[in-house]
N, C-alpha and C positions, 0 to 999 in steps of 0.2 A: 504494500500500500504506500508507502514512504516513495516509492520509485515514483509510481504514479502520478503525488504529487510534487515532487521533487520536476519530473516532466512538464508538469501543467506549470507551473511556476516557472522555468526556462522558457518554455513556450509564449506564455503570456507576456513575459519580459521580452521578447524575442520582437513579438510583431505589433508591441505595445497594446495588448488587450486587457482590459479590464478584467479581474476574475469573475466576478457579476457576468459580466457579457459572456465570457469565453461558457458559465457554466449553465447560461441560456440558450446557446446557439448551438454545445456540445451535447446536451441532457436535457434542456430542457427543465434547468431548474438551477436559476440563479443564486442559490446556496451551496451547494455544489460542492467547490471549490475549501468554504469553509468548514462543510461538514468533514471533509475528508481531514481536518487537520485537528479538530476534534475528536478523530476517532471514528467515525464511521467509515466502514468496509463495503467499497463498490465490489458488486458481484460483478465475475468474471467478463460476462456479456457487457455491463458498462462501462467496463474496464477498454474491452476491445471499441467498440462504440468513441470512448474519448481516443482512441490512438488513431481511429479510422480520421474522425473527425480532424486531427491535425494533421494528418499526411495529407487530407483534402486540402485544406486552407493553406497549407506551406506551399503545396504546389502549384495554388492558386495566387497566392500571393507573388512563387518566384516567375508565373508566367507574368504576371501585371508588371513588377518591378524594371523591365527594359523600357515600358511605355512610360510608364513615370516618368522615367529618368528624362527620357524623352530619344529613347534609344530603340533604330529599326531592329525587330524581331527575325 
């Protein structure tokens, strides 16, 4: 469980996400983030669910990032 959030925390620092958001947009449930540091234990399935969730958004974010920049893809 520590990984997990140990992850969510890099992550969120990563593409500067709020933990509120990241655990409304990951779960669907903007406490999320704090229960897990309080001790509550995601089941397995939400566990995978939050990892899907970030390899979406990274790779979304690293396709966006050349446009941004203002850089042809």
């Amino acid at each position: 469980m520590d990984t997990i959030l140990t992850e969510i925390e890099e992550f969120c620092a990563k593409h500067q996400l709020r933990e509120s958001r990241f655990g409304r947009e990951a779960v669907n449930d903007t406490s999320f983030v704090p229960g897990l540091r309080e001790g509550r234990e995601p089941r397995r399935r939400t566990v995978q669910r939050v990892q899907q969730f970030m390899a979406a958004y990274a790779a979304s974010a690293d396709a966006r990032a050349p446009r941004e920049r203002g850089v042809a893809a």
